[in-house]
C-alpha positions as CSV (number, residue, x, y, z in Angstrom):
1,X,69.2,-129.4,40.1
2,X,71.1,-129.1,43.5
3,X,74.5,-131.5,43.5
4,X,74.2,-134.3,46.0
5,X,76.8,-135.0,48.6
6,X,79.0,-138.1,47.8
7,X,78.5,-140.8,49.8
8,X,80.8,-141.8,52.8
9,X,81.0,-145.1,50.9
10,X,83.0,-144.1,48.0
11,X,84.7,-141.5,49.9
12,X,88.7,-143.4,49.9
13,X,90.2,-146.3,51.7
14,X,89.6,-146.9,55.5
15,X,92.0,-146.4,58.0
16,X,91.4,-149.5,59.3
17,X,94.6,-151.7,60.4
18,X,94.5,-155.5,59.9
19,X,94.1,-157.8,62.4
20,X,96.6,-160.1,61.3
21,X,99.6,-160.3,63.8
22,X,103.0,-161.1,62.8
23,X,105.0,-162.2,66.2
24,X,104.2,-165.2,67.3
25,X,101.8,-166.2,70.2
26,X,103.4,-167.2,73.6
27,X,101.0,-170.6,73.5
28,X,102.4,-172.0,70.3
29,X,104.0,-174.5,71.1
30,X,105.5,-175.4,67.6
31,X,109.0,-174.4,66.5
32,X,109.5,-173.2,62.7
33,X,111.5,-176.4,62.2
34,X,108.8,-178.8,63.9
35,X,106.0,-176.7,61.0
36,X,108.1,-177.6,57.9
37,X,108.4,-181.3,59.1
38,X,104.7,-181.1,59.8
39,X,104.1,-179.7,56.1
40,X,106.5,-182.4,54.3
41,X,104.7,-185.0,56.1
42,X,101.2,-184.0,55.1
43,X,102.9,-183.2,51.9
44,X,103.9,-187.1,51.5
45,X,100.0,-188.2,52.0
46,X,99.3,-186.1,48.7
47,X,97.7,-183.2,50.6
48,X,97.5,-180.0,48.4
49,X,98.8,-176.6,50.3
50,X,95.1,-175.4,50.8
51,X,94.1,-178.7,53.3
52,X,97.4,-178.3,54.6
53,X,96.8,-175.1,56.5
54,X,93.4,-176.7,57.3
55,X,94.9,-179.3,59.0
56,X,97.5,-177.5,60.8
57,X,94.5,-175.2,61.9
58,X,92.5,-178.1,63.2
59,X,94.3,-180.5,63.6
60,X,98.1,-178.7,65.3
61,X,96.6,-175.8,66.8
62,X,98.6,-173.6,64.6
63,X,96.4,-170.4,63.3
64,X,98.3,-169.3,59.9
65,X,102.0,-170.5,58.9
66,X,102.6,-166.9,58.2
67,X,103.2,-166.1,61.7
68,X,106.6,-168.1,62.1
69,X,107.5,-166.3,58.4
70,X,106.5,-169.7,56.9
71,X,104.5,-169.9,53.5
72,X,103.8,-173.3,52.6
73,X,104.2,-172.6,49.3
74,X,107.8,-172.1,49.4
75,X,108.1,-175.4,51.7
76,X,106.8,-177.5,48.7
77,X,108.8,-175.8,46.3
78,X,109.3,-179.4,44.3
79,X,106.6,-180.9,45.2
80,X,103.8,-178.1,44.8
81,X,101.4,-178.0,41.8
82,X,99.1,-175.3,41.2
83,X,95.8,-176.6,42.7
84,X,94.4,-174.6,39.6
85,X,95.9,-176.7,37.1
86,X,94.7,-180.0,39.2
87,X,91.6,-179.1,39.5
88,X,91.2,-178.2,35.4
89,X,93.1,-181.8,34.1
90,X,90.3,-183.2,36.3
91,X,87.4,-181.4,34.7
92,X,89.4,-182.2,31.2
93,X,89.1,-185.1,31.6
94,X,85.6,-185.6,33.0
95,X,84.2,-183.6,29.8
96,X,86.5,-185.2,27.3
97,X,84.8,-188.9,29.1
98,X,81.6,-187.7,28.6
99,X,82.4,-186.2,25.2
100,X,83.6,-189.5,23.9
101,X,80.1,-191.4,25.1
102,X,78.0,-187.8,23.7
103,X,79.2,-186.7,20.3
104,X,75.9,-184.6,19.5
105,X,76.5,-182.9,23.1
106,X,77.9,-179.2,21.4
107,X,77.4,-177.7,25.0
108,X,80.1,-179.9,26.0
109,X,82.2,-179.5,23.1
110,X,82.6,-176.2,24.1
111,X,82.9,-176.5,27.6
112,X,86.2,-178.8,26.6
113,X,87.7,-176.1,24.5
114,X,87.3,-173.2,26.3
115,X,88.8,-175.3,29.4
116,X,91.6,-176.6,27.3
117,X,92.1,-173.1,26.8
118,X,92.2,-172.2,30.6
119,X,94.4,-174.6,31.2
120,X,97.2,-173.3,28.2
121,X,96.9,-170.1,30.1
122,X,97.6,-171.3,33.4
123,X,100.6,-173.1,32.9
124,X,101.9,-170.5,30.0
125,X,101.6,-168.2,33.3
126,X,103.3,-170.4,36.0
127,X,106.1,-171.0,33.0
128,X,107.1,-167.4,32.7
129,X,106.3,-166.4,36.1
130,X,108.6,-169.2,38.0
């Protein structure tokens, strides 16, 4: 049987460049100071670090933090939580409620241990990672 040709698919990595751009546009308006005092602020209203680079898209006009060398991240440093860990105490807590009120629910049972589980991973992670 006659060998096939591989694919142009499989065939290494593109030589495409990004598109991101790292100097900053001459119609932003917004000084790397003025950004960090726009981030504490929506920081203060209890805005997690994804809907804050929402709103400073929408909202200030000002495409991705990472083009005045910002990460929002590191702004927060204190004040961040791992949206991952937010989000899993919430569902916790929503299948332990349910739990309580449904003892002979065993799917649910197990959807609280293996998300206890998740969650002892996660912060394990951020513990010896930080």
């Amino acid at each position: 049987m006659a060998r096939t040709k591989k694919s142009r698919q499989f065939s290494g990595s593109s030589e495409s460049e990004s598109a991101f751009r790292t100097e900053k546009p001459v119609w932003l308006k917004y000084t790397k100071e003025e950004v960090e005092a726009i981030i504490l602020k929506l920081a203060n209203k209890g805005m997690t670090s994804e809907k804050i680079g929402l709103v400073l898209r929408d909202q200030y006009g000002i495409p991705k933090a990472k083009i005045l060398g910002i990460k929002i991240k590191e702004v927060l440093k204190d004040k961040y939580q791992d949206t991952n860990v937010l989000n899993l105490n919430k569902k916790i807590e929503k299948i332990s409620e349910h739990y309580k009120n449904n003892k002979q629910d065993k799917r649910a049972e197990r959807s609280l241990i293996i998300s206890k589980a998740k969650l002892k991973k996660r912060e394990d992670y951020l513990t010896n990672n930080s």
